[in-house]
Biopython code that builds the backbone (N, CA, C, O; Angstrom):
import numpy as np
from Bio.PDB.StructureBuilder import StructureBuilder

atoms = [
    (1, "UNK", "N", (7.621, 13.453, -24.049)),
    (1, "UNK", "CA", (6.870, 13.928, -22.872)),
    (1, "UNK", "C", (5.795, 12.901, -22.480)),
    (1, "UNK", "O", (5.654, 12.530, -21.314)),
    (2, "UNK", "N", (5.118, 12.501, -23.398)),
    (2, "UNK", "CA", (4.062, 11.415, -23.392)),
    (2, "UNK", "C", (4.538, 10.029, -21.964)),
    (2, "UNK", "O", (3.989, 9.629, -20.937)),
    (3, "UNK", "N", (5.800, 9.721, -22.684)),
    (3, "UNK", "CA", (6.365, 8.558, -21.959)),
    (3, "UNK", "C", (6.740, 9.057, -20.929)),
    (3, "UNK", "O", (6.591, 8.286, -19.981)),
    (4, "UNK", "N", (7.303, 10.316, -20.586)),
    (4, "UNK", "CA", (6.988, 10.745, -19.308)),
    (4, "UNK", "C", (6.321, 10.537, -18.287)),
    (4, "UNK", "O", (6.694, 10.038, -17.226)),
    (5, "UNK", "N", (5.109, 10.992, -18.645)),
    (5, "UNK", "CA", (3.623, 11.144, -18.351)),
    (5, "UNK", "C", (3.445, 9.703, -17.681)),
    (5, "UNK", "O", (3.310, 9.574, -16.464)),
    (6, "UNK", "N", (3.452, 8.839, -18.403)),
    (6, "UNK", "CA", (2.819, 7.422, -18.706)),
    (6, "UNK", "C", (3.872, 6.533, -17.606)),
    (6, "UNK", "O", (3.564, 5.507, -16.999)),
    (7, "UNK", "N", (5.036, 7.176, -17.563)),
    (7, "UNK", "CA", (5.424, 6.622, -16.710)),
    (7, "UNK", "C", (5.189, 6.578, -15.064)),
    (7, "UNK", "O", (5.106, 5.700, -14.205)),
    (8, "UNK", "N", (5.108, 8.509, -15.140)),
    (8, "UNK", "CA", (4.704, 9.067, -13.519)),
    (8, "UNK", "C", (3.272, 8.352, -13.030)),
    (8, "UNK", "O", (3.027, 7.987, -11.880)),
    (9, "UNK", "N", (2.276, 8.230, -14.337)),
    (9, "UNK", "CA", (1.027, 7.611, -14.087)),
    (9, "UNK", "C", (1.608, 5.908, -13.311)),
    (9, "UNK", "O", (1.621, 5.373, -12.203)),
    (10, "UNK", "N", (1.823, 5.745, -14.052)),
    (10, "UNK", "CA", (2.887, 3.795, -13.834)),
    (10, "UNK", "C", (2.894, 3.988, -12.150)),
    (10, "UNK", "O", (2.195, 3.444, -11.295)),
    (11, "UNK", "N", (3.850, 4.874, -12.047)),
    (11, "UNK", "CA", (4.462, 4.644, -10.601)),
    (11, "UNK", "C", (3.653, 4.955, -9.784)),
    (11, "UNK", "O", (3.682, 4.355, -8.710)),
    (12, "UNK", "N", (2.521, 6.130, -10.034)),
    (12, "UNK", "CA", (1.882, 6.812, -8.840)),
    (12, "UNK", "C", (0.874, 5.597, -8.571)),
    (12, "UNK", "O", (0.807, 5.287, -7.381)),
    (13, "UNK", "N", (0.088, 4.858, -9.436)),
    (13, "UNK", "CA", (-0.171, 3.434, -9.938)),
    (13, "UNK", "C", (-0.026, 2.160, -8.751)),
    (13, "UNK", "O", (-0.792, 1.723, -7.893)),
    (14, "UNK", "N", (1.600, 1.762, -9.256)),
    (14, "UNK", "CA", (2.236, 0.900, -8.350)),
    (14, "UNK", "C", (2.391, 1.699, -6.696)),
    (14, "UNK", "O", (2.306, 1.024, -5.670)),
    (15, "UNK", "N", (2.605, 3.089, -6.674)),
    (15, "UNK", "CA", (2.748, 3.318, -5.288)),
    (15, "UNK", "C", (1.257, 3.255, -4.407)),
    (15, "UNK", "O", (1.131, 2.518, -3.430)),
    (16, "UNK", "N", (0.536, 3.839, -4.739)),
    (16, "UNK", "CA", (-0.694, 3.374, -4.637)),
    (16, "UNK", "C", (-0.932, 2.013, -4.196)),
    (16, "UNK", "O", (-1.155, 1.731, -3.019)),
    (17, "UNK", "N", (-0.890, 1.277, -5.020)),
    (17, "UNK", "CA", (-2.056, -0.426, -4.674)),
    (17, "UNK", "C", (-0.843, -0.636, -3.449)),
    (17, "UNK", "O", (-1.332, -1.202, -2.471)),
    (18, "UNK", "N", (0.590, -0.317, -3.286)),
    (18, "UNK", "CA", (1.773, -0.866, -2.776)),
    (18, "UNK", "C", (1.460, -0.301, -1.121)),
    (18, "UNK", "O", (1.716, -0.993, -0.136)),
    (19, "UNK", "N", (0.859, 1.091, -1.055)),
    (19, "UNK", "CA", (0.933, 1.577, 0.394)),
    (19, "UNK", "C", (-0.633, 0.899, 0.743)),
    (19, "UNK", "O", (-0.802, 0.680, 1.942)),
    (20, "UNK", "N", (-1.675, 0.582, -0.073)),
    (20, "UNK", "CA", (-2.872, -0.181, 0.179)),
    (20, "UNK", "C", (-2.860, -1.303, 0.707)),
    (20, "UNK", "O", (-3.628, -1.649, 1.604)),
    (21, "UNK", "N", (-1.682, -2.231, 0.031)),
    (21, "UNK", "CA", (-1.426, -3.412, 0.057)),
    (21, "UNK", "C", (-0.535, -3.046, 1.670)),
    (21, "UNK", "O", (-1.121, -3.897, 2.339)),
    (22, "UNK", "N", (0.172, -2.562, 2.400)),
    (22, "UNK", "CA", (0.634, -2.288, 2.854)),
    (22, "UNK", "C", (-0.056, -2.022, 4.304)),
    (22, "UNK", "O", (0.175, -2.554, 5.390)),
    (23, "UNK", "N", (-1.072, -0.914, 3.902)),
    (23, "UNK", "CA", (-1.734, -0.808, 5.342)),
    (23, "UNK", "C", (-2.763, -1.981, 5.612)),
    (23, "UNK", "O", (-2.877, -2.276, 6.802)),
    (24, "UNK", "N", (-3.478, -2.650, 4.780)),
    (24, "UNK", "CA", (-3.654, -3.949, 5.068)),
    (24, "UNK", "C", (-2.925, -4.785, 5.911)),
    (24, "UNK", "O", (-3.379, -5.325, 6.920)),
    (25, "UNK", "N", (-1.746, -4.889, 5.470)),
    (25, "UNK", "CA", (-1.042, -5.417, 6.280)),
    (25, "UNK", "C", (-1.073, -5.207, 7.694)),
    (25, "UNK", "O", (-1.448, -5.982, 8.575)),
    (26, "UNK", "N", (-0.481, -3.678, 7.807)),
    (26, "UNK", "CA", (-0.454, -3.343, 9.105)),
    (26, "UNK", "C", (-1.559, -3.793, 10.027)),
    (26, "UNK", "O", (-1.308, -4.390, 11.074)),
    (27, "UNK", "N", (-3.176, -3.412, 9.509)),
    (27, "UNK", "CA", (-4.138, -3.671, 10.248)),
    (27, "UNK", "C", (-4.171, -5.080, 10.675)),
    (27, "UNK", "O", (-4.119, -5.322, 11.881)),
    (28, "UNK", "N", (-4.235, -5.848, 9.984)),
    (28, "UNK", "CA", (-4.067, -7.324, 10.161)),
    (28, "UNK", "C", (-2.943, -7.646, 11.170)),
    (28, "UNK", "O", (-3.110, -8.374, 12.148)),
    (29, "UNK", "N", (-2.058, -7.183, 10.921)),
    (29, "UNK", "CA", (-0.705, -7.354, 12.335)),
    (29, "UNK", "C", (-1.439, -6.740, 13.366)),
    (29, "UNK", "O", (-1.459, -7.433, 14.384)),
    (30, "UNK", "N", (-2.145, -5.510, 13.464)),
    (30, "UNK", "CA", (-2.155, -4.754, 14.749)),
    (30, "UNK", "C", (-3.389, -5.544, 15.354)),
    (30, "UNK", "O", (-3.545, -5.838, 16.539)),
    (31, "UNK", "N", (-4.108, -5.785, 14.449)),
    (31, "UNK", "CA", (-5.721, -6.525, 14.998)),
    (31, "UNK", "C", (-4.973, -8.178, 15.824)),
    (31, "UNK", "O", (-5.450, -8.822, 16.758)),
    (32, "UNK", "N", (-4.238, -8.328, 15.368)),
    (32, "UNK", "CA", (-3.593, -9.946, 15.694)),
    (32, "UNK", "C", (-2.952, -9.426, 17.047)),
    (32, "UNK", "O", (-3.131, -10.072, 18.079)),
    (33, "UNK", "N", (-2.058, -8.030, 17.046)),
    (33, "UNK", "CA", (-1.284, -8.295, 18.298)),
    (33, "UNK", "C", (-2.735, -7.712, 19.276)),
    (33, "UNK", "O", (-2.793, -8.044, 20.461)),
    (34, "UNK", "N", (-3.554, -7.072, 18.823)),
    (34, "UNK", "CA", (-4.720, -6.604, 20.190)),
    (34, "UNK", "C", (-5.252, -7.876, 20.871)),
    (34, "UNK", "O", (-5.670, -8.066, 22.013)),
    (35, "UNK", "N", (-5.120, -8.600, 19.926)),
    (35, "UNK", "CA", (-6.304, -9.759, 20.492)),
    (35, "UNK", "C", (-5.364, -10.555, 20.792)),
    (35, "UNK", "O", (-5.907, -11.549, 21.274)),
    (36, "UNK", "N", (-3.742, -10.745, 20.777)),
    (36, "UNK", "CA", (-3.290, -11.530, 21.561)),
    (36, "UNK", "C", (-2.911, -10.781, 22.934)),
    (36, "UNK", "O", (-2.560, -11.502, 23.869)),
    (37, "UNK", "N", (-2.973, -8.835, 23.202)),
    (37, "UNK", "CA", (-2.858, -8.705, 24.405)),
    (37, "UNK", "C", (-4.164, -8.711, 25.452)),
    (37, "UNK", "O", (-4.145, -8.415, 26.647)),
    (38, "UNK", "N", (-5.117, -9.068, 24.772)),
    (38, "UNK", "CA", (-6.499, -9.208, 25.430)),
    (38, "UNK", "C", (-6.423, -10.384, 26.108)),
    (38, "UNK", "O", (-7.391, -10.789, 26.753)),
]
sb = StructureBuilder()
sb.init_structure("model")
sb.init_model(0)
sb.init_chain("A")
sb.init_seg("    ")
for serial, (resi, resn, name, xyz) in enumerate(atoms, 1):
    if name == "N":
        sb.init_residue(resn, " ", resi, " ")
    sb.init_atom(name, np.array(xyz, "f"), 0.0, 1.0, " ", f" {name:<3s}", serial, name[0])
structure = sb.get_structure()
């Protein structure tokens, strides 16, 4: 059960920093296309 555990922790973990890392992204694309339709 432990390794269970340790795993769901793992992933919720990696999904996390992954959708962070992610909307970063987005903002950075969307801030780039505003200021190229300005």
């Amino acid at each position: 059960i432990a390794i269970i555990l340790e795993f769901f922790a793992a992933l919720i973990t990696f999904q996390q920093s992954f959708t962070r890392d992610w909307i970063l992204e987005s903002s950075f694309v969307i801030k780039d296309f505003r200021d190229r339709i300005d």
